[in-house]
C-alpha positions as CSV (number, residue, x, y, z in Angstrom):
1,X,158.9,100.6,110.1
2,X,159.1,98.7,113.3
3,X,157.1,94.9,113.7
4,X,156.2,93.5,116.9
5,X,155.8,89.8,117.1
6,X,154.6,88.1,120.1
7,X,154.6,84.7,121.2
8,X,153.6,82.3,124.1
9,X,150.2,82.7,124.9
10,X,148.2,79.3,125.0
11,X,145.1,77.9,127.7
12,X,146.4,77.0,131.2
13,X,144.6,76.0,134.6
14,X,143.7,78.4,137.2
15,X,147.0,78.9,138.9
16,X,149.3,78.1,136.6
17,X,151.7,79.9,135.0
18,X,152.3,81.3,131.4
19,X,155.6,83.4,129.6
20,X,155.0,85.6,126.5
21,X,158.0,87.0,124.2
22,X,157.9,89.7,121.7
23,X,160.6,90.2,119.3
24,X,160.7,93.8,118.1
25,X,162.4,94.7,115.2
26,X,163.0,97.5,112.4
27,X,163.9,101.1,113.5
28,X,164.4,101.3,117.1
29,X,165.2,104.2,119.2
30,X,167.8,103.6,121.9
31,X,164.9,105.2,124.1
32,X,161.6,103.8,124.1
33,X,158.7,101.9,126.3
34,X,157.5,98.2,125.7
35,X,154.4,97.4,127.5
36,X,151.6,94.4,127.7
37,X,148.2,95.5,127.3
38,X,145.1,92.8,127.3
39,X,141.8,93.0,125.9
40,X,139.1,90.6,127.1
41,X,135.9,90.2,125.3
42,X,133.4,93.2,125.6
43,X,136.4,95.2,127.6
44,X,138.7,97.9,126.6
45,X,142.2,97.0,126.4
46,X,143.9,97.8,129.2
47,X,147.5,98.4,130.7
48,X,149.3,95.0,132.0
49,X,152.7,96.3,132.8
50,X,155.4,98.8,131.2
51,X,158.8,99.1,131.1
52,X,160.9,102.2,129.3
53,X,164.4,101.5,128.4
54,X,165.7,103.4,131.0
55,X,163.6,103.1,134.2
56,X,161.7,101.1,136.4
57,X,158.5,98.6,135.6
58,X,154.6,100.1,136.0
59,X,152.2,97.1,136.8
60,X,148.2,97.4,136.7
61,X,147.6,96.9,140.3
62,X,145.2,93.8,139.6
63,X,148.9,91.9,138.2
64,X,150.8,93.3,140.5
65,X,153.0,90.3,142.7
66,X,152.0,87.8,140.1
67,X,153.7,89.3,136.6
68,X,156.9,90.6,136.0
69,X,157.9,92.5,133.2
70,X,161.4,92.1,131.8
71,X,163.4,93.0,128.5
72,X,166.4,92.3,126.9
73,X,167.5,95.7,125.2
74,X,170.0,94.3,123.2
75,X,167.4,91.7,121.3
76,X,164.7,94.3,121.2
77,X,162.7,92.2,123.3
78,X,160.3,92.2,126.3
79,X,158.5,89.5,128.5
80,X,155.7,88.8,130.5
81,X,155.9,86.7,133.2
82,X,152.2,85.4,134.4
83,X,152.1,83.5,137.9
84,X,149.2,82.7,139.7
85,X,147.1,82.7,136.8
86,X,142.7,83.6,137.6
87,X,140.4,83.2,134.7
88,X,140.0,86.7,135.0
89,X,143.5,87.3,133.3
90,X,141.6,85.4,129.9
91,X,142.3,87.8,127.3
92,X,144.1,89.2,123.8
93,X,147.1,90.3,125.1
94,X,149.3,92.8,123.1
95,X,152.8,93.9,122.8
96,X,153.6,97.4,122.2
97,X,156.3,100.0,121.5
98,X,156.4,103.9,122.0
99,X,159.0,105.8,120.8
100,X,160.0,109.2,119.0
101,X,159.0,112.3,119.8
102,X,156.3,112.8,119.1
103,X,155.7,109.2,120.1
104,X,154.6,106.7,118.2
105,X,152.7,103.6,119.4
106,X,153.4,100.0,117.1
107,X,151.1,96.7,117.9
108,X,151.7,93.2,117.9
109,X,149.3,90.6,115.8
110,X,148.3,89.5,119.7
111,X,148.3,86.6,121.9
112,X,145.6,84.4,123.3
113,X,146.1,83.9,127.0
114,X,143.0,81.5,128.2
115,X,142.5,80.7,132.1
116,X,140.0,77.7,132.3
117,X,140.0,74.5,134.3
């Protein structure tokens, strides 16, 4: 079984900046793809950013030059970077994992992530 654990969410000012961590652990495939979904209230969750073990980062074009996605293979575990924070960017925000073939998608618990001044 594989358990996704994320941390650093928390309420910051327009502008500011936040960091979340999640630690994966349990089975994991050498290969895989860790991503950051968010879900706002009333919306569907949606794709932050991705990253596959071997290859280069996807961002959702309304992050894109103010998160970075990063990972440390060797710990199992990935990052999100927030910059330039808007109170649009207040959501749930979840860690996942897809591996196997076929794959199979784990879930983090979640994160708040609240923008307010």
């Amino acid at each position: 079984q594989v358990r996704l654990v994320e941390s650093g969410g928390g309420l910051v000012q327009p502008g500011g900046s936040l960091r979340l961590s999640c630690a994966a652990s349990g089975r994991i495939f050498s290969i895989n793809v860790m991503a950051w979904y968010r879900q706002a209230p009333g919306k569907q969750r949606e794709l932050v950013a991705s990253m596959p073990s071997r290859g280069s980062a996807n961002y959702a074009d309304s992050v894109k030059g103010r998160f970075t996605i990063s990972r440390d293979s060797a710990e199992n575990t990935v990052y999100l970077q927030m910059n330039s924070l808007k109170p649009e960017d207040t959501a749930v925000y979840y860690c996942s994992l897809i591996q196997g073939s076929p794959g199979a998608t784990y879930w983090g618990q979640g994160t708040q992530v609240t923008v307010s001044s």
